[in-house]
C-alpha positions in Angstrom: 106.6 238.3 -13.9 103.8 238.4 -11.2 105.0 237.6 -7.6 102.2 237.4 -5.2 102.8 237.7 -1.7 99.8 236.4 1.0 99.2 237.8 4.6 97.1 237.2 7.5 97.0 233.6 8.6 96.6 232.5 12.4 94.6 230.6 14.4 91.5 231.6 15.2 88.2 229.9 17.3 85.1 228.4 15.4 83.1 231.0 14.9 86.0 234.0 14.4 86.9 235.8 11.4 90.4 236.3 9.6 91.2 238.3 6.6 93.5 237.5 4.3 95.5 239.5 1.9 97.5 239.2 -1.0 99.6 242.0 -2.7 100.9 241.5 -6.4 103.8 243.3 -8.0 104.1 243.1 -11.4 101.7 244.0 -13.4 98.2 242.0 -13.2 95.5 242.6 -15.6 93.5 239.3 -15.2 91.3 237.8 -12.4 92.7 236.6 -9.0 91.6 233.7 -7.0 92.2 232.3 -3.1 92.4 228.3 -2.9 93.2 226.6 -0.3 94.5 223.1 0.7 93.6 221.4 4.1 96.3 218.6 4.9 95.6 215.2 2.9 93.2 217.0 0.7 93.0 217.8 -2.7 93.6 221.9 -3.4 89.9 223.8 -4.3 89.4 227.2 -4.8 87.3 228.8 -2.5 86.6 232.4 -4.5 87.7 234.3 -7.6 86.6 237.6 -8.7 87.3 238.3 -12.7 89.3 242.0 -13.6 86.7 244.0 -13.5 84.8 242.7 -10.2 81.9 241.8 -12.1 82.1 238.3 -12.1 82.8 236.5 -9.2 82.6 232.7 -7.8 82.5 231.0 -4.2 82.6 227.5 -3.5 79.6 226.1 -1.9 81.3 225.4 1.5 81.7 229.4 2.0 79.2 231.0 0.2 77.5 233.4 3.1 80.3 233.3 4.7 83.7 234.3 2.9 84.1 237.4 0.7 86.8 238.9 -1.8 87.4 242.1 -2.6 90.2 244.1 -4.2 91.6 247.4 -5.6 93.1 247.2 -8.4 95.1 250.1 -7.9 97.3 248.9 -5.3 96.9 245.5 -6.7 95.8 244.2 -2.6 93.1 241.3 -2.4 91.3 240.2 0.3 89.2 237.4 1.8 87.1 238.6 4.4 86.5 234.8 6.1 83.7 235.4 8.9 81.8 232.4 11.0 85.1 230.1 10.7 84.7 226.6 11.2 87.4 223.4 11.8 87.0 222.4 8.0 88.5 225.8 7.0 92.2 224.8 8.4 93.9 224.8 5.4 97.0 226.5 3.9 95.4 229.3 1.9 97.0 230.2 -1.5 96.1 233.8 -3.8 96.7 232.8 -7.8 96.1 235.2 -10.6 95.3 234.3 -14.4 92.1 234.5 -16.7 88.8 234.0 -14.7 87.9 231.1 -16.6 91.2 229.3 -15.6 90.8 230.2 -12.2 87.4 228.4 -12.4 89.1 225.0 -13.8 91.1 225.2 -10.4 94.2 226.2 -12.3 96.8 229.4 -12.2 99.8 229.9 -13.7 101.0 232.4 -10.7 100.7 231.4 -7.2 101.5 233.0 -3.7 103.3 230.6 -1.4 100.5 231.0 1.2 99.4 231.4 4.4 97.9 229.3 7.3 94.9 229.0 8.9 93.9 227.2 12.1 90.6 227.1 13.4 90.3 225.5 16.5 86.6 223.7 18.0 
């Protein structure tokens, strides 16, 4: 069983950065994805990155400006969120499972998340 544990939510000014981290344990051999979910909104995912790092996806309202990364080795993702703006407040969730199932906005292992605040 994968148990995914995220890190590094706060509140931040427009224009700030924050990075976010997420740590598995258990064993996780598939891609891993960051969605988020402002309040009264529908959840989106906001970037994935397949097993291998080749592939990887950002939603249009981050592209330039959020990046993932991860080592596989210690099983530790990040998104490296620069430029911040009020429309990134969102409760931010890390989710592992096939790329192409991260892609269809679904996961069958979730982190409980972590919160982001970005003040104007």
């Amino acid at each position: 069983q994968v148990q995914l544990t995220e890190s590094g939510g706060g509140l931040v000014q427009a224009g700030e950065s924050l990075i976010l981290t997420c740590v598995a344990s258990g064993r996780v051999t598939t891609g891993m994805g960051w969605f988020r979910q402002a309040p009264g909104k529908e959840r989106e995912l906001v970037a994935a990155m397949s097993w291998s790092g080749s592939s990887t996806h950002y939603a249009d309202s981050v592209k330039g400006r959020f990046t993932m990364s991860g080592d596989r080795a210690s099983q530790t993702w990040h998104l490296q969120m620069d430029n911040l703006k009020p429309e990134d407040t969102a409760a931010y969730f890390c989710a592992v499972d096939q790329f192409g199932i991260l892609l269809h906005g679904e996961s069958r292992f979730w982190g409980r998340g972590t919160h982001d605040t970005v003040s104007s």
